[in-house]
C-alpha positions in Angstrom: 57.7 71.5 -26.4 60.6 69.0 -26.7 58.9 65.1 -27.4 59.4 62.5 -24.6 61.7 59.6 -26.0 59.5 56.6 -26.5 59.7 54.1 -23.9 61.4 51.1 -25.0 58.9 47.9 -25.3 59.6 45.4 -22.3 60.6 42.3 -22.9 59.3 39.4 -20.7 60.9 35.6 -21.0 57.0 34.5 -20.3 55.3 37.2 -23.2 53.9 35.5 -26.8 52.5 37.6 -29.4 49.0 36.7 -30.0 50.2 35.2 -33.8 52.4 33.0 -32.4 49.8 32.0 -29.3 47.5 31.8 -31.9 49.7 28.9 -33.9 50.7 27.1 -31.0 46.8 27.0 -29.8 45.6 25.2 -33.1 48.4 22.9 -33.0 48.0 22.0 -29.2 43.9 21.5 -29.9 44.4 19.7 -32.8 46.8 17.2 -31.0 44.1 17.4 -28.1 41.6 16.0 -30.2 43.4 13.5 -31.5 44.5 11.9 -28.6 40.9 11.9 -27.7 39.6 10.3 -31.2 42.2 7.7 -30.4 41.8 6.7 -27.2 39.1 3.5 -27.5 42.4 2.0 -29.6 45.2 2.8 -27.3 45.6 1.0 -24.1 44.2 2.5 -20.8 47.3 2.7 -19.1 51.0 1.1 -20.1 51.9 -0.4 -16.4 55.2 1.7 -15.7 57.1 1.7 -12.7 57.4 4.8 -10.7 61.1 4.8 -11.5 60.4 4.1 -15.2 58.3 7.4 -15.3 60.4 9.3 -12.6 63.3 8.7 -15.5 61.1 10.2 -18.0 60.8 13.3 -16.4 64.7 13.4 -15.6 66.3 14.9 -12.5 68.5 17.6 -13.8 68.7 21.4 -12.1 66.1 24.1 -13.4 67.3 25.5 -16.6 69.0 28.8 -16.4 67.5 30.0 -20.0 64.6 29.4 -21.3 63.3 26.8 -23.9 61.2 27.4 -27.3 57.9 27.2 -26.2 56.5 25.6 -29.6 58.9 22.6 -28.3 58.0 22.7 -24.6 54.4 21.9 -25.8 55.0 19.6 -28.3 57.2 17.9 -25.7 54.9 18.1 -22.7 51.9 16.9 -24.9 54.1 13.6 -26.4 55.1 12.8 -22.7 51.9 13.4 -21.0 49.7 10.9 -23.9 52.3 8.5 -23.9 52.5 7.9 -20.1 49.8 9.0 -18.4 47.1 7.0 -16.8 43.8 7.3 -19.4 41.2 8.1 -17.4 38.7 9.4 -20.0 39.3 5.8 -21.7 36.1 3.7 -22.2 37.7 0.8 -20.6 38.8 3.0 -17.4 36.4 2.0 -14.6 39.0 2.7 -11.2 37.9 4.8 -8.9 35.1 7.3 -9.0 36.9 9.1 -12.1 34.9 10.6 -15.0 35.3 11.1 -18.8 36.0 14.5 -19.2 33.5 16.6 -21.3 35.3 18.2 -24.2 33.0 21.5 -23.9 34.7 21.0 -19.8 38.2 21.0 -21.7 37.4 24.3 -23.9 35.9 25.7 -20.5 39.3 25.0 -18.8 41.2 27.1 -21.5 38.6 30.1 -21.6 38.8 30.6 -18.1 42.7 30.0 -17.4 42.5 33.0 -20.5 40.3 35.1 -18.1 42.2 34.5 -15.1 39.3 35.6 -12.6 39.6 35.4 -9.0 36.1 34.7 -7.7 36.7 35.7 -4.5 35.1 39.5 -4.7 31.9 40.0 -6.5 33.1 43.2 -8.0 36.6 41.8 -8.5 34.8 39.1 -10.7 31.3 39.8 -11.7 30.1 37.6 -14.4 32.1 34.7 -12.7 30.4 35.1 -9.3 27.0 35.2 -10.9 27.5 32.2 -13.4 29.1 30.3 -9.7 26.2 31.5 -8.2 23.9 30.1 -11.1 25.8 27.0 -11.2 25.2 26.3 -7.0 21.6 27.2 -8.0 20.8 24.9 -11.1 23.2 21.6 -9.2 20.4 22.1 -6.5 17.8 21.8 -8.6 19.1 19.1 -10.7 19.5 16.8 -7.3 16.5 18.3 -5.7 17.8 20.0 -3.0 15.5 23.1 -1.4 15.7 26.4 -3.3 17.1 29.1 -1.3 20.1 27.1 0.0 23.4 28.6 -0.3 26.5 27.0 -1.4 30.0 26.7 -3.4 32.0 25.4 -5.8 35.1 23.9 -4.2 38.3 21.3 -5.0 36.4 18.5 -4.2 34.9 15.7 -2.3 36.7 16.4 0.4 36.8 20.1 1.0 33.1 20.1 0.4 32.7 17.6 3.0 35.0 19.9 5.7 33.2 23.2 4.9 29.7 21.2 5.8 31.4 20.1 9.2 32.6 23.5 9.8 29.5 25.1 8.8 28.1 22.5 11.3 30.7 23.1 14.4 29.5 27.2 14.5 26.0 25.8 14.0 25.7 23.9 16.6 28.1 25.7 19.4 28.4 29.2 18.1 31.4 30.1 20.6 33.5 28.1 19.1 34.2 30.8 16.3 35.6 33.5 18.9 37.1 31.0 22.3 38.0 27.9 20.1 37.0 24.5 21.2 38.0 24.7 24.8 35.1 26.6 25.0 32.5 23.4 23.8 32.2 19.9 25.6 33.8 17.0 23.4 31.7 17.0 20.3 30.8 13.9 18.2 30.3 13.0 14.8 28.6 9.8 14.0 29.3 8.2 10.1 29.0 4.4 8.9 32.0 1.9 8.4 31.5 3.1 4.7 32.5 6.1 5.0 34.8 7.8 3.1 38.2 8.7 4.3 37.6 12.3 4.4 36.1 12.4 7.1 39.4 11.6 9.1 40.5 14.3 7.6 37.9 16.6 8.0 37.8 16.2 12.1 41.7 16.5 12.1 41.5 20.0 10.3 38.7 20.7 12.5 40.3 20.1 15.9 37.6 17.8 17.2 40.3 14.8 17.3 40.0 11.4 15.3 38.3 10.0 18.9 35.5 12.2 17.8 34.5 9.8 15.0 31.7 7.0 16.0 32.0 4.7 13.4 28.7 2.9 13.2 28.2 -0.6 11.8 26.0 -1.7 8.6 23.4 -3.9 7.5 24.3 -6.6 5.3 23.6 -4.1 2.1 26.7 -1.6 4.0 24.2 0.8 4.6 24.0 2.4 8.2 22.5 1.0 10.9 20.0 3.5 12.1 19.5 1.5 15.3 23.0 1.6 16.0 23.2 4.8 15.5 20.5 5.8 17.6 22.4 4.0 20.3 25.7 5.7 19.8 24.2 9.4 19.7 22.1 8.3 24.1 25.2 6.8 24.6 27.5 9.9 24.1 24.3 12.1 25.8 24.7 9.9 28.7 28.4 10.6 28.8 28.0 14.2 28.6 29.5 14.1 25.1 27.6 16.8 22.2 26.4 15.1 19.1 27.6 17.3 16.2 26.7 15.9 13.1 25.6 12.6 11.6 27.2 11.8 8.1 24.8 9.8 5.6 26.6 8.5 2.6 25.0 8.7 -1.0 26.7 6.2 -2.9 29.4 4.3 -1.0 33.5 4.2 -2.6 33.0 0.3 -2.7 29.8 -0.4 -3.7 27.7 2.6 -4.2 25.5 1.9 -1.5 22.7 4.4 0.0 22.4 4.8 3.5 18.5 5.4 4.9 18.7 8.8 4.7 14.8 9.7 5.5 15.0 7.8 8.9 18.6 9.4 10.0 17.1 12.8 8.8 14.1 12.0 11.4 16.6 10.8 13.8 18.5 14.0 13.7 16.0 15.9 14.3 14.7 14.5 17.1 18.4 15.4 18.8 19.0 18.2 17.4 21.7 17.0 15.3 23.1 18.7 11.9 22.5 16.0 9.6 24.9 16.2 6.2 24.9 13.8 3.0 27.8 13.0 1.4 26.7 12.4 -1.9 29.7 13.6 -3.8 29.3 10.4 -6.1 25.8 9.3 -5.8 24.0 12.4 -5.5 23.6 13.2 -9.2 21.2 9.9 -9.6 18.6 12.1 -7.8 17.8 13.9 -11.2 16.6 9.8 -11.9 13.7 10.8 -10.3 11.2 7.8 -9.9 14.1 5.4 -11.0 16.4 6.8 -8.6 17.1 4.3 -5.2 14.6 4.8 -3.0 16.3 6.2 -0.2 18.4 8.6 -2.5 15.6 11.9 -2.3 16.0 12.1 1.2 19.0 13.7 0.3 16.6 16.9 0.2 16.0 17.0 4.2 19.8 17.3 4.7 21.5 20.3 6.4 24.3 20.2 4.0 25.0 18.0 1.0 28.3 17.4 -0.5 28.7 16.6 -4.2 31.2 16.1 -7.2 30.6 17.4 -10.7 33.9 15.8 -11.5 32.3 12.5 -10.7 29.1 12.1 -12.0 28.4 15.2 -14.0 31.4 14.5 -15.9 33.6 17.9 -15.5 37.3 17.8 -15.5 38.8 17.6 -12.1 38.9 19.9 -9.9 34.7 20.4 -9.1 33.6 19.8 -5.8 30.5 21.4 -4.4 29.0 22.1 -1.3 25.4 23.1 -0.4 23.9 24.5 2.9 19.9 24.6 3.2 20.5 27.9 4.9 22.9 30.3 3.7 23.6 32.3 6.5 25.4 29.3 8.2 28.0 29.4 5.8 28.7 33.5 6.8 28.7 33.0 10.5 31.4 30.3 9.9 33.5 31.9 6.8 32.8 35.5 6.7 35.8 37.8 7.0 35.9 42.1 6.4 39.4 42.9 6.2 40.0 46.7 4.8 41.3 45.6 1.4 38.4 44.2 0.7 36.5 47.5 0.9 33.7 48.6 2.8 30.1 46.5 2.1 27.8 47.6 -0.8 24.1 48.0 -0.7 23.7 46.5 -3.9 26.4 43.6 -3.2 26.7 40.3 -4.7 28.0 37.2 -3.9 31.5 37.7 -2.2 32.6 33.6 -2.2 35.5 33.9 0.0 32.7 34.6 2.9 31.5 31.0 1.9 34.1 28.9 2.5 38.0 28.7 3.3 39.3 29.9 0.4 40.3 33.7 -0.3 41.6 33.3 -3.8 39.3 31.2 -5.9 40.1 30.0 -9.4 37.3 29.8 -11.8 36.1 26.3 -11.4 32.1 26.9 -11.8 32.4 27.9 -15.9 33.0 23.9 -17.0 30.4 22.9 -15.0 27.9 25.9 -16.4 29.0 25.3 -20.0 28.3 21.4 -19.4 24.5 21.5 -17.8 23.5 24.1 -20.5 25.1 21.8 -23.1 23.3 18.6 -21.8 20.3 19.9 -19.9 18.6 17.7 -17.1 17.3 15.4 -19.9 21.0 14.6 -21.1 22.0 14.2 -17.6 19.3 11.8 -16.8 20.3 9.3 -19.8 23.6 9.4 -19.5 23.6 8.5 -15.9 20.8 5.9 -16.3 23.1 4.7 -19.2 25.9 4.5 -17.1 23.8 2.5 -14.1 22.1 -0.3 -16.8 25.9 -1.0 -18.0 27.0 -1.5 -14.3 23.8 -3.8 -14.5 24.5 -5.7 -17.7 28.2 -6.5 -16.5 26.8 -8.2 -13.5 25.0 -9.8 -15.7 27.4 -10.6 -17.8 30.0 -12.0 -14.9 26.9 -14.1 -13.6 27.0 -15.8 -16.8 31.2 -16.4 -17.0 32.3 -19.6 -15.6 35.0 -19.1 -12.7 33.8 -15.5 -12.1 31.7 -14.4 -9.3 29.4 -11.0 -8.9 29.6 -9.1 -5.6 27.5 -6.6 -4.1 27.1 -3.4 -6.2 24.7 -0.6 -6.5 24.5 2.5 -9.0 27.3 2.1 -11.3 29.1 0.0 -9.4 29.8 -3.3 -10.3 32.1 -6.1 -8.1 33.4 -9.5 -9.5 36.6 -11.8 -8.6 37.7 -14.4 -10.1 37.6 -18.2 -8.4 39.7 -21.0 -10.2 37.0 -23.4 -9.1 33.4 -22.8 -7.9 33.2 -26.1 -7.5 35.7 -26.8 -5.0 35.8 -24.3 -1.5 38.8 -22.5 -1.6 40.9 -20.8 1.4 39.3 -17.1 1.7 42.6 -15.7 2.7 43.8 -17.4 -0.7 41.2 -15.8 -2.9 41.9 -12.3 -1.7 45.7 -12.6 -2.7 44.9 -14.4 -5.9 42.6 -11.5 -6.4 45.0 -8.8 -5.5 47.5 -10.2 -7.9 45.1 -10.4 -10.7 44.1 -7.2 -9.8 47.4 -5.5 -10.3 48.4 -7.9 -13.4 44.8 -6.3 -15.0 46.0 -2.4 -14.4 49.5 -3.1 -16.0 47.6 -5.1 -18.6 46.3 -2.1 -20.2 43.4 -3.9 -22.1 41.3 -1.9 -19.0 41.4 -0.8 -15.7 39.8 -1.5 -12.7 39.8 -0.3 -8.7 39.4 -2.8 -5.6 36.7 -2.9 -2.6 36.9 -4.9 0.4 33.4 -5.8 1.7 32.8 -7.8 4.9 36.4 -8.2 4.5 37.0 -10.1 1.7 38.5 -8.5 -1.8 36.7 -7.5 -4.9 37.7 -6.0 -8.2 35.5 -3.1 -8.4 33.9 -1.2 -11.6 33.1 2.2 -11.4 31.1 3.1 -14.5 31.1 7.4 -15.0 31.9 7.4 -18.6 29.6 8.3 -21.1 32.6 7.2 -23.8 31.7 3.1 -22.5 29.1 1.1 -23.9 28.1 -2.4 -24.5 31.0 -3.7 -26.1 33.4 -2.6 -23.5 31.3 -4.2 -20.9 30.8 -7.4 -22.4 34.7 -7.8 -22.9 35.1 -7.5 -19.4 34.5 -10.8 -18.3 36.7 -13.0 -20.6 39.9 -10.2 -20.0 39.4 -11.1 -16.4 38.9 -14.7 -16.6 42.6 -14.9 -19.2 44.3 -13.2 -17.1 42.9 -15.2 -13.9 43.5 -18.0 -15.5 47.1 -17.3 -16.3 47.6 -16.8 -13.1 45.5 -19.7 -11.4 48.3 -21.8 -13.8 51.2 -20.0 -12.6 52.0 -18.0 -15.8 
C-alpha cells in the first residue's frame, strides 16, 4: 500500500516549545521573586498621574505581527513593577486588600496551566471536588453549620448577589417562572454601613434601589436592631414583603460588627432571610474566644458572604458564598440544557447549578493550597497578628502630638491629623486639611493609606491584612503622618 504523505506540523503565532516555556518560566519566577524580596525597600506606590501611566502604555494600533515573547515578558514584568500600585507592600494599608500568599501565586500558574472549567463535574473532576472541599473546610474555619452548600465566586460582591438571589426564590418562589410582577414590592433592610454592593445587588435583581431601607446605627456604626424592627411593621403595615435583612461582619470604615444574634432572632420571628456580609470580617470567627463577641452569630445566618482575597490572604479574584441549605442555591441557579448531558446517578457537584456563572475559572485551588499550607492554627495568628498591630497603631497615634485616633475595630485603625489640639478648629476645615494630607501621603510612597467618613467627618483609615507588616511599619506611621501634616498645616 502506497504511505500517506506526513501531514505538515502546524504552525500557530501563540505555540512555544516546552524548552523555550521552560526558559522563559525560570526567568519570569526568578524576577517574580525578586520583586517580592524587594518590596519592604521600594516605595508603595510612585504617585503617577493617570496620563503619566496612560503614556506608558502608549496608544498606538494593535500590531499586525507578532513580538518575541522572551521581550514581551521582560517588558510587561519591568512596566508592571515599576508602576503599579504595591499592594502586597508592608506599608500598604488602603482598602481591604491583602498580601498575596506566594504558594496563592504558584497556585495561579498551575491552574491557568490546567485550564479547567469548573462548571461540569465530569468536565472537571478533581477541580470540583477540591471547590467543593474548599466551600467545606472555609465553613468550618468561620463556624458556619456543616451541610451548607456554597461557592467560590469573583468576589464580595457577586457573593453578596447570589445570597439575595438565592433569597428572592426563597422567599416568593414564583418569582423564578412569572418574574417579579408576580410578588408584592419586596424589601431589604441593611445599616448605613453597608457596603455599596448592595445597590448593586438590588439593581441586578430588579427589586429597584427604593427597595433598600437603610437603617441607622448606634454610636459604635452597628445596626440599630430597634430601628430595624420598626422599618420591617412598618413595610408589613404598608403591604410591603420583607425579603432579607443584611448584617455586616466588619464594616469598610471601621470594621465594625453589627448584633448579629438579636437580628438573627428578629428574622425569625418575621420570617425574614437573614444574610451576613462578612466578606472582610468573617475570617476572625476562627479567633474563637477572642473573636468580637457578636462575630459567631454569624453561624445562625441563611447565607454568609466572604472574601479569601481579604483576610485569608489569596490573590484576587476569591469571593465565596455559603447557603445553610443547599438546595436554595438549585431552585434559584439550576439549569439542564442538552449539552450538558443527561443527569448521573453517581453525579457530583455541577457548580454552574450554584450560582450565575456557566464557565468557571479555577479560583478554589489558591485558596486550597493556602489553608493546607497554614492550617487553622496559622490562620488564627496571623489574623490575631494583624488585629494587635491595628491595636498598637492606635496606640501609637494616641501617644503622637497633633494626631488623633478614631473609631476602629478588627484591623482597622483611623487617625487624622489636627495642627492644634489645643485650639478648636473648623470641622469643615479638618476634613479638607485631611483630604489633602491624605492624597499628599498616597503619592508620598513612604505608605499608603484609604479614607472613612464616620458621623460625617473624615478619617485616614488603616486596613491591616498583611502578614508581610509588623511592628516597625506600624510605629513609623505616626511621625510619616504628622511630617507630612505638618508640611501642609505650614503651607509647604
Amino acid at each position: 500500500m502506497p504511505t500517506e504523505p506526513e501531514s505538515p506540523a502546524r504552525e500557530a503565532a501563540l505555540a512555544m516549545a516546552p524548552a523555550q516555556f521552560r526558559a522563559l518560566g525560570h526567568a519570569l519566577v526568578d524576577r517574580i521573586a525578586d520583586m517580592m524580596a524587594a518590596l519592604p525597600q521600594r516605595p508603595v506606590s510612585h504617585g503617577e498621574t493617570p496620563a503619566e501611566v496612560r503614556a506608558l502604555v502608549g496608544d498606538g494600533p494593535l500590531p499586525r505581527a507578532g513580538t518575541d515573547p522572551a521581550a514581551l515578558l521582560d517588558g510587561a514584568a519591568t512596566l508592571l513593577f515599576e508602576h503599579s500600585l504595591r499592594s502586597g507592600h508592608p506599608r500598604f494599608h488602603g482598602y481591604i486588600s491583602a498580601s498575596p500568599a506566594p504558594i496563592g501565586v504558584l497556585a495561579e500558574l498551575l491552574a491557568a496551566a490546567l485550564n479547567a472549567n469548573v462548571a461540569l463535574w465530569h468536565a472537571a473532576p478533581l477541580a470540583s471536588e477540591i471547590e467543593a472541599q474548599t466551600v467545606r473546610w472555609l465553613a468550618e474555619l468561620v463556624g458556619y453549620p456543616a451541610g451548607c452548600g456554597g461557592l467560590l465566586t469573583s468576589g464580595g460582591t457577586l457573593a453578596n448577589l447570589v445570597a439575595l438571589l438565592a433569597a428572592r426564590r426563597a422567599v416568593r418562589p414564583a418569582v423564578r417562572e412569572q418574574g417579579l410582577r408576580a410578588v408584592a414590592p419586596l424589601a431589604v433592610y441593611a445599616s448605613t454601613q453597608t457596603h455599596a454592593w448592595l445597590h448593586k445587588a438590588v439593581d441586578i435583581a430588579g427589586l429597584g434601589l427604593q427597595a433598600v431601607r437603610r437603617i441607622p446605627t448606634d454610636a459604635e456604626q452597628r445596626l440599630d436592631v430597634g430601628a430595624l424592627a420598626a422599618s420591617i411593621e412598618a413595610d408589613l403595615a404598608a403591604g410591603v414583603q420583607p425579603l432579607m435583612a443584611v448584617g455586616t461582619a466588619g464594616t469598610v470604615s471601621t470594621g465594625a460588627i453589627d448584633p448579629l444574634p438579636a437580628m438573627a432572632a428578629l428574622c425569625r420571628r418575621h420570617g425574614l432571610w437573614f444574610h451576613v456580609d462578612g466578606a472582610y470580617g468573617a475570617p476572625a470567627a476562627c479567633l474563637g474566644d477572642a473573636a468580637p463577641a457578636d462575630l459567631p452569630g454569624l453561624r445562625e445566618a441563611d447565607s454568609l458572604a466572604l472574601d479569601p482575597h481579604k483576610w485569608l490572604y489569596a490573590p484576587i479574584e476569591a469571593g465565596c458564598v455559603l447557603v445553610r441549605d443547599p438546595r436554595h442555591l438549585l431552585d434559584a441557579f439550576s439549569q439542564r440544557p442538552p449539552y450538558y448531558g443527561a443527569p448521573r446517578d453517581d453525579e457530583g457537584v455541577n457548580f454552574h447549578e450554584l450560582g450565575p456563572q456557566n464557565t468557571r475559572g479555577f479560583r478554589a485551588l489558591k485558596v486550597w493550597l493556602a489553608l493546607r499550607m497554614a492550617g487553622r492554627e496559622g490562620y488564627r495568628q496571623m489574623i490575631g497578628d494583624d488585629i494587635a498591630l491595628a491595636r498598637r497603631l492606635r496606640e501609637r497615634v494616641q501617644a503622637t502630638p497633633r494626631l488623633e485616633a478614631g473609631p476602629g475595630g478588627l484591623s482597622i485603625a483611623t487617625l487624622r491629623y489636627r495642627p492644634d489640639p489645643r485650639e478648636a478648629h473648623d470641622e469643615a476645615a479638618l476634613d479638607a486639611l485631611n483630604r489633602r494630607l491624605l492624597e499628599r501621603l498616597q503619592h508620598d510612597g513612604r505608605a499608603w493609606l484609604g479614607p472613612a467618613v464616620v458621623d460625617g467627618r473624615f478619617w485616614l483609615r488603616a486596613c491591616i491584612v498583611n502578614f508581610g507588616t509588623g511592628a516597625a511599619e506600624v510605629d513609623a506611621l505616626p511621625a510619616l503622618v504628622l511630617e507630612l501634616g505638618d508640611a501642609l498645616s505650614a503651607g509647604a
